[in-house]
C-alpha positions in Angstrom: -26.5 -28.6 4.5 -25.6 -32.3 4.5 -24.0 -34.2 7.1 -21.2 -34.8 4.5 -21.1 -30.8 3.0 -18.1 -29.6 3.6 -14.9 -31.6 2.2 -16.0 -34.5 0.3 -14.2 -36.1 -1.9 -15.7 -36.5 -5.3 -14.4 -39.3 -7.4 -13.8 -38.9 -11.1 -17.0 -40.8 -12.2 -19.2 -37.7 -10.9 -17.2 -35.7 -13.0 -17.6 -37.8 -16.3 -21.0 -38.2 -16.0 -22.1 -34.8 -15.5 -20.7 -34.4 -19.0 -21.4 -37.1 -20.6 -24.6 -39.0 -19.6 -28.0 -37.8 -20.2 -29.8 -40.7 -17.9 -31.0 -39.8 -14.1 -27.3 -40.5 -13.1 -25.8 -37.8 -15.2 -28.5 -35.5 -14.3 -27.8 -36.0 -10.1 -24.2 -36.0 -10.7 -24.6 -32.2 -12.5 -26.2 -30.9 -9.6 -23.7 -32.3 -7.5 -21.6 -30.1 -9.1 -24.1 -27.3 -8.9 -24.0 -27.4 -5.1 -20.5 -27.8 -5.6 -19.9 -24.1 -7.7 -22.5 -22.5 -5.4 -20.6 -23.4 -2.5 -23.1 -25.2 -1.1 -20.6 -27.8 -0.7 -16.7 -28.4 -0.7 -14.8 -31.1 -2.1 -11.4 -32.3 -3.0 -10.3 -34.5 -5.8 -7.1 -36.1 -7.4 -4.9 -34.2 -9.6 -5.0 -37.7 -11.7 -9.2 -37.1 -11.8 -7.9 -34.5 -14.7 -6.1 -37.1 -16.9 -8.7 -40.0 -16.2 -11.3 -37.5 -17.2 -10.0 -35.9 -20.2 -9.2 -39.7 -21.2 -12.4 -41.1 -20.9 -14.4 -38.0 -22.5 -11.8 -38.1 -25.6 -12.9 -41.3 -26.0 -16.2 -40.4 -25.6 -16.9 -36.9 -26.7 -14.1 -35.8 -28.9 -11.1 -33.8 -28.2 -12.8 -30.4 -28.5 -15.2 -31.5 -25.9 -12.9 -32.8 -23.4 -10.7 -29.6 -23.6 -14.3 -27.6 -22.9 -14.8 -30.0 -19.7 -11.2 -30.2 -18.8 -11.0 -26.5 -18.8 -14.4 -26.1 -16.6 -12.9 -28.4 -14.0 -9.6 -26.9 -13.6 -12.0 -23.8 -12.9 -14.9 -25.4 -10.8 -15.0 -23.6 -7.4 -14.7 -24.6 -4.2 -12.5 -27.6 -5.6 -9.5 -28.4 -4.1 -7.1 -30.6 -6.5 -5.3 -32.3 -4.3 -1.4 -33.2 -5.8 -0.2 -36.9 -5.4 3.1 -37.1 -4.1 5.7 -39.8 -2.1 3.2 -39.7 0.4 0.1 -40.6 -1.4 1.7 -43.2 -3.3 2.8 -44.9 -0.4 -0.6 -44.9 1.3 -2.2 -45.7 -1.9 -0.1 -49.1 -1.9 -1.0 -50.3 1.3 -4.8 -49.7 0.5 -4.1 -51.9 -2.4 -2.5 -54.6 -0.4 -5.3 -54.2 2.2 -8.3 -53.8 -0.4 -6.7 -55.1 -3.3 -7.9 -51.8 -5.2 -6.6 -51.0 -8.7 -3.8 -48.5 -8.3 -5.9 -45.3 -9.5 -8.8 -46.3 -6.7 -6.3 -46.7 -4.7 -4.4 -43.1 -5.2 -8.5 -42.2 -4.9 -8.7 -43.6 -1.2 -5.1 -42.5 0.3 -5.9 -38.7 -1.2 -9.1 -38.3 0.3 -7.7 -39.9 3.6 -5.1 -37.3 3.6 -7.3 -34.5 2.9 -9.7 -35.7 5.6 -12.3 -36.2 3.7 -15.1 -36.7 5.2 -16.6 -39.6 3.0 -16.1 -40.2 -0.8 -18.8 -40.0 -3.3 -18.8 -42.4 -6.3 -21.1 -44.8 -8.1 -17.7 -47.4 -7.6 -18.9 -49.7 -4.8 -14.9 -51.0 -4.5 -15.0 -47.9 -2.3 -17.1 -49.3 0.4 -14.5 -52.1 1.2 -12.3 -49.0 2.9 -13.2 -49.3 6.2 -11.4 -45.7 6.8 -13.7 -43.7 4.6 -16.9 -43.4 4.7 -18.7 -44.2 1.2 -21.6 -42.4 -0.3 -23.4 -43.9 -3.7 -24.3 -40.7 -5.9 -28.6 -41.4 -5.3 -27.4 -41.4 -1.3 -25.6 -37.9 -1.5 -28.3 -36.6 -4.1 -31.0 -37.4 -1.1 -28.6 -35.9 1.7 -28.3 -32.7 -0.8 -31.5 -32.2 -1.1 -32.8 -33.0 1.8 -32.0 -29.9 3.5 
């Protein structure tokens, strides 16, 4: 196991890469979500990963496409999709005053906060200003995952 394994929070880049980029980065964010489905690890994510994902692989893929990866993540075990409500809006604003995050990083930060997560994995270096969190680049938790 990782010293990150259980409760992560992934951020919606791992998610849109697994499915749409053949380079090394697509490739370690897949078996990220291998580990993930063999419940090798646990992670939460943001009910609004779903609509930034089927967004940005519309765009990318086609519609067909993102209703085949949308469909796969509403399924993906040991996933929690974590809702955003008053709560996490109102967190997420004071991370943007603090951090001066865009909103959707922001909604990012206060969800895995508020799930406990214990660190945040993303390629988005705008997450290692959040002195709260701890931040993992993908290559990092690719090394921690398979290191063990």
């Amino acid at each position: 196991m990782t010293e990150y394994a259980n409760n992560i929070y992934l951020d919606t880049n791992i998610f849109i890469y697994a499915s749409a980029s053949s380079d090394v980065i697509g490739e370690q964010c897949i078996r990220i979500l291998t580990a993930l489905a063999k419940g090798k690890i646990t992670a939460v994510t943001s009910l609004i990963t779903f609509d930034e994902l089927f967004y940005k692989l519309n765009k990318l893929k086609g519609f067909e496409a993102a209703i085949l990866f949308a469909e796969n993540f509403l399924a993906m075990p040991n996933l929690v999709l974590a809702e955003v409500n008053g709560g996490i809006v109102t967190t997420s604003l004071a991370t943007i005053k603090q951090y001066k995050l865009a909103p959707r990083d922001a909604i990012h930060v206060a969800t895995a906060l508020t799930h406990k997560a214990a660190a945040i994995v993303s390629d988005d270096r705008d997450f290692s200003k959040v002195a709260e969190l701890n931040y993992l680049g993908i290559a990092d938790f690719i090394k921690q995952l398979e290191s063990h």
